[in-house]
C-alpha positions in Angstrom: -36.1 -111.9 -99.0 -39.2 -110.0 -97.8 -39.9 -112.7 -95.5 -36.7 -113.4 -93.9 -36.8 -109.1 -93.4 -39.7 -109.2 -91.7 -38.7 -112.1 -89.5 -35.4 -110.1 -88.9 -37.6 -107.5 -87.9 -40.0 -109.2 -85.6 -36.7 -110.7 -83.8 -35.4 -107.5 -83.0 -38.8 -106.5 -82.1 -39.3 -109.0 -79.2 -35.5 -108.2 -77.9 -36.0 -104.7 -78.0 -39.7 -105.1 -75.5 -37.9 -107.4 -73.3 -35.0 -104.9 -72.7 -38.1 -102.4 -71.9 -39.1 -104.7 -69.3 -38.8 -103.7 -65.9 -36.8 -106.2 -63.6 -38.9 -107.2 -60.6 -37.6 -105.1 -57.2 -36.3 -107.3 -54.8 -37.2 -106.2 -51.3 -34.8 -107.3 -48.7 -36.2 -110.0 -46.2 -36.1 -107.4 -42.5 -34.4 -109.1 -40.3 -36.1 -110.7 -36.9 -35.3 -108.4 -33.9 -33.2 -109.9 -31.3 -35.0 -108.5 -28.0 -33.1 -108.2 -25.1 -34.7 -107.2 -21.4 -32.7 -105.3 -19.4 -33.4 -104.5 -15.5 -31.6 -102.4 -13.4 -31.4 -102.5 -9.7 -33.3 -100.8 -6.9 -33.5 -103.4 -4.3 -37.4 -103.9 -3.1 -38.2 -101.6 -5.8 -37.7 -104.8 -8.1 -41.3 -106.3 -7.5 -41.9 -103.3 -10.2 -39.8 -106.0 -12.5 -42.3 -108.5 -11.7 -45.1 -106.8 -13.5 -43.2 -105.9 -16.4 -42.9 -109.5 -17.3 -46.5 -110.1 -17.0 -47.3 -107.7 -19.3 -44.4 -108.5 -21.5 -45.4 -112.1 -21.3 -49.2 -111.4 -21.4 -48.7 -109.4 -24.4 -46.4 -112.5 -26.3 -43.6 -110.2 -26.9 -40.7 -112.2 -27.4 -37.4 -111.7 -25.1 -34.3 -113.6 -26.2 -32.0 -112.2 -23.9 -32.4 -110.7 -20.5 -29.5 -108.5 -18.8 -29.5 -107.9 -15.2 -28.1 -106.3 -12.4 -28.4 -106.7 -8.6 -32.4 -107.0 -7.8 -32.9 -107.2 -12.0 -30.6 -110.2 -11.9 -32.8 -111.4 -9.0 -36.5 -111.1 -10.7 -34.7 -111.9 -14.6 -33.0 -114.8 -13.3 -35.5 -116.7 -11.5 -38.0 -116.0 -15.0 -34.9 -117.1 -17.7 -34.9 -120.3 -15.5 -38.6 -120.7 -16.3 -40.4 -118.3 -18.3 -43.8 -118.0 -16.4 -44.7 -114.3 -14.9 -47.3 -116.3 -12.9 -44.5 -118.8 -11.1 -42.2 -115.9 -10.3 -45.2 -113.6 -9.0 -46.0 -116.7 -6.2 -42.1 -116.5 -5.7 -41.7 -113.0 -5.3 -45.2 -112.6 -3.1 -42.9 -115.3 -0.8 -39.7 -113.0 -0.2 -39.5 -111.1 2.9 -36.9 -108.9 4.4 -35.6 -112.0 6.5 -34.8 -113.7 3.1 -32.6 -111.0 1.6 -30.5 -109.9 4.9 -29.3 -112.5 7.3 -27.5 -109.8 9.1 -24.7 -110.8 11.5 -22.6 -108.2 13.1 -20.0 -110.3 14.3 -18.7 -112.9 11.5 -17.3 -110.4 8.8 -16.0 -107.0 9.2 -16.4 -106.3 5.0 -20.6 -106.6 5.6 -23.1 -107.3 7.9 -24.9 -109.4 5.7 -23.8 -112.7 4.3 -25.9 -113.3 1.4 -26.6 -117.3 2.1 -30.5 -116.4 2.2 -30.5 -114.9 -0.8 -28.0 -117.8 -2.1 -30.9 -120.0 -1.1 -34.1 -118.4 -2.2 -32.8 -118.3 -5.5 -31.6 -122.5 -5.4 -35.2 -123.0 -3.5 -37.0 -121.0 -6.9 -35.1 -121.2 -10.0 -35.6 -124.5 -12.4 -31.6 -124.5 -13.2 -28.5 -124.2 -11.2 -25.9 -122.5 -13.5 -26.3 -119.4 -15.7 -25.3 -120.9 -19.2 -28.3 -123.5 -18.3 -31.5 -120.8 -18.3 -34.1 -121.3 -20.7 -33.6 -117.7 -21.7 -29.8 -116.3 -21.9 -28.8 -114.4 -19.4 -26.6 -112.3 -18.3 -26.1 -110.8 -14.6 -23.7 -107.9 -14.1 -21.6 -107.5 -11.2 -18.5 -104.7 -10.2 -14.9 -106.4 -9.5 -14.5 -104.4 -6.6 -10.7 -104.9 -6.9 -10.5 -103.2 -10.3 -13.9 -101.2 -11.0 -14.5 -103.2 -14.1 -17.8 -104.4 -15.1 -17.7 -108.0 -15.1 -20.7 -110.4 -17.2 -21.6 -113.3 -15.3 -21.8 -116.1 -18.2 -20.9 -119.2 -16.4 -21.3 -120.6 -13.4 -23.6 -120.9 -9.7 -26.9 -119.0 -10.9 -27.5 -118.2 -7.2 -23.8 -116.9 -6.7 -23.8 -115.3 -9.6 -27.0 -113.3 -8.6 -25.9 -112.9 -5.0 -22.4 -111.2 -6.5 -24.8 -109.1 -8.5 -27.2 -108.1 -5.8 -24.4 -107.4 -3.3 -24.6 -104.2 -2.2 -21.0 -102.8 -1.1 -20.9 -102.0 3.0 -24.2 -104.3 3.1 -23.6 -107.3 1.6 -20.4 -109.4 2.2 -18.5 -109.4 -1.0 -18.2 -112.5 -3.1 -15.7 -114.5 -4.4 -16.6 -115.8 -8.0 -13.8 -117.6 -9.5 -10.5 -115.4 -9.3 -12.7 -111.6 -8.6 -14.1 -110.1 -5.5 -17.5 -108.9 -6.7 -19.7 -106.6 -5.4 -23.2 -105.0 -7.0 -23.1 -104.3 -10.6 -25.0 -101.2 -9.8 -22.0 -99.4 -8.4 -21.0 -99.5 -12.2 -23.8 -100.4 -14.7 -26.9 -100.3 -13.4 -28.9 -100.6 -16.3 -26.5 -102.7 -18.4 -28.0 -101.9 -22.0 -23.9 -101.8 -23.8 -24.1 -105.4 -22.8 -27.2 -106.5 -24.5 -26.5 -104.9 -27.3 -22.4 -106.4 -27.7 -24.4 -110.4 -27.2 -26.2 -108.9 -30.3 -29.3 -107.5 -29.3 -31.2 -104.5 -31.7 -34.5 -104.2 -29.7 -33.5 -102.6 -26.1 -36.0 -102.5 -23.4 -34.9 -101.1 -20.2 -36.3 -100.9 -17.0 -35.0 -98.4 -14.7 -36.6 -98.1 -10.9 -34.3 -95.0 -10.2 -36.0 -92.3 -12.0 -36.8 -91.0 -8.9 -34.8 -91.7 -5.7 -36.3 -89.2 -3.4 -36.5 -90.9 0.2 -37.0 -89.1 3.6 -37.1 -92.3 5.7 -33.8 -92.9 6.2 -33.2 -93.4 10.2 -30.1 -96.2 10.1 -26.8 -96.6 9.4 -28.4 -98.9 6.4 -31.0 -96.3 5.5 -28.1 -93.9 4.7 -25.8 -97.0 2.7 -28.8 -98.0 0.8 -29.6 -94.3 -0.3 -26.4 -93.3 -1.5 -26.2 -96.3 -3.5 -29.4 -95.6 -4.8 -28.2 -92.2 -5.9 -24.8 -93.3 -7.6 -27.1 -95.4 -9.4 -29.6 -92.6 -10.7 -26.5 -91.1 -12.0 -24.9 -93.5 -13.8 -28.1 -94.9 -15.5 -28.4 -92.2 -17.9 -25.6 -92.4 -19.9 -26.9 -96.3 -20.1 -30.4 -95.5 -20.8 -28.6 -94.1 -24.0 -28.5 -97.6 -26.1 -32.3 -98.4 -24.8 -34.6 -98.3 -27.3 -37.6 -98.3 -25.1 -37.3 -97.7 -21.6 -40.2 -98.6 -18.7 -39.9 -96.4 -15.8 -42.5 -97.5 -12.8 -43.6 -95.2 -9.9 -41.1 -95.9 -7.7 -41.7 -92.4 -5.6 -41.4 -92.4 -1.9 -40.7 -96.2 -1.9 -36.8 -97.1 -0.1 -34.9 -99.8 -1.2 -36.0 -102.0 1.6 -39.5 -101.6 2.0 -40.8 -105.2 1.5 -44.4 -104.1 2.4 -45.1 -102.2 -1.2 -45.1 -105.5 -3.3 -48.6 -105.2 -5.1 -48.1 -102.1 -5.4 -44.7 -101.8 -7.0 -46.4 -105.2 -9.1 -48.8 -102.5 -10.5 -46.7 -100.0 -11.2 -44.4 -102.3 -12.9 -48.1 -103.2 -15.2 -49.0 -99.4 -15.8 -45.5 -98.5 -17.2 -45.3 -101.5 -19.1 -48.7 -100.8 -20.9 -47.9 -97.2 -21.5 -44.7 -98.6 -23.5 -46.9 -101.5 -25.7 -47.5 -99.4 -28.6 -43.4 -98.4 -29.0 -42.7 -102.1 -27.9 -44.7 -103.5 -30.8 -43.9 -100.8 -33.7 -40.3 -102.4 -33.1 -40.8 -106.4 -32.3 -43.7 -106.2 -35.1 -45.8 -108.4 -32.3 
């Protein structure tokens, strides 16, 4: 009897310490961030977008989307087509006026400019031809003129796309892209960050070139179209820059939005504010 007790006894013993025994915490695995890139539009200002990337890409932060819109659909389609800052800096060291504005008075009264240059630097530079085919995904935003909406371009030409997005309105011609009139996404999203986020992105970095749109060169009829565009789109960035979770803003100041002779140093500004931004970029990517 004593002995079966004290068996008893050490039995209840061994189930009582291993009820006393702490389960091990289970820490939840943190998800990977989905980074998205998102550059806004500012015309010549965009060579600013060309030394984000290096930095970006110098740095090995990872980008799995990129959302653009006019000149940003320019510079982030041409790198989702082939990921290489130093490839698109020989590409954008190339573009001259000439190549954006084939101006013709005479063969459209919706634009003096027809957009086939631009069509064509972007077939003579990017690796693919359609928008769903880019290395990286991406998505460039354009304004149905006929409605106001802001239309994703998902499918599709990737140099028509870009042209729709880049088509500034009493500039450019507006394009035809499947059943909608488009015209530059700036008019209504400048900075498109609502859209990276809905494809399911939770690291925003934006990069606006319209913090500061002072210009007292304006002496055309252009000048004054490309300036108050450039406003509207100051305005309508900020309630955009809301979803950012880092935002890059380069030293635009005193540079109009088609001065082609500023591209190394836009390139450097586009570096500076990109460096300034690492530590913030990193705390969230974990790179």
């Amino acid at each position: 009897m004593a002995i079966r007790r004290l068996f008893f006894l050490f039995v209840v013993a061994i189930v009582l310490l291993s009820s006393c025994t702490t389960a091990p915490v289970v820490t939840p695995k943190r998800a990977e961030p989905k980074v998205a890139l998102v550059l806004g539009g500012g015309s010549a200002k965009g060579f600013a977008h060309v030394g984000v990337l290096r930095v970006l890409e110098r740095e090995k932060i990872p980008i799995h989307m990129i959302v653009g819109t006019s000149v940003g659909s320019l510079i982030g389609g041409i790198y989702a087509s082939n990921p290489d800052s130093f490839q698109l800096e020989w590409a954008a060291f190339k573009i001259a006026r000439g190549d954006i504005l084939d101006y013709s008075i005479t063969s459209s009264k919706m634009g003096p400019v027809q957009g086939a240059r631009l069509e064509a630097f972007v077939e003579q530079n990017a690796k693919v031809k359609l928008v769903e085919a880019t290395k990286i995904p991406f998505y460039p935003v354009a304004t149905d003129l006929n409605t106001g909406e802001t239309v994703t371009l998902e499918k599709g030409s990737l140099a028509k796309a870009i042209h729709a997005s880049s088509a500034i309105p009493g500039i450019f011609v507006p394009v035809t892209f499947g059943n909608r009139t488009l015209v530059d996404g700036g008019v209504t999203s400048n900075i498109a960050c609502d859209v990276a986020r809905a494809k399911g992105a939770n690291v925003i970095i934006a990069v606006n070139l319209q913090k500061d749109v002072r210009d007292t060169d304006i002496t055309s009829v252009i000048d004054v179209i490309a300036q108050s565009i450039s406003i509207m789109m100051h305005v309508n960035t900020r309630s955009k820059l809301a979803h950012a979770d880092v935002i890059i803003e380069p030293d635009t100041k005193g540079i109009s939005m088609f001065d082609f002779s500023r591209k190394k140093t836009l390139m450097e500004e586009g570096m500076k504010a990109t460096e300034i931004a690492l530590p913030r970029i990193r705390s969230l990517t974990g790179k």
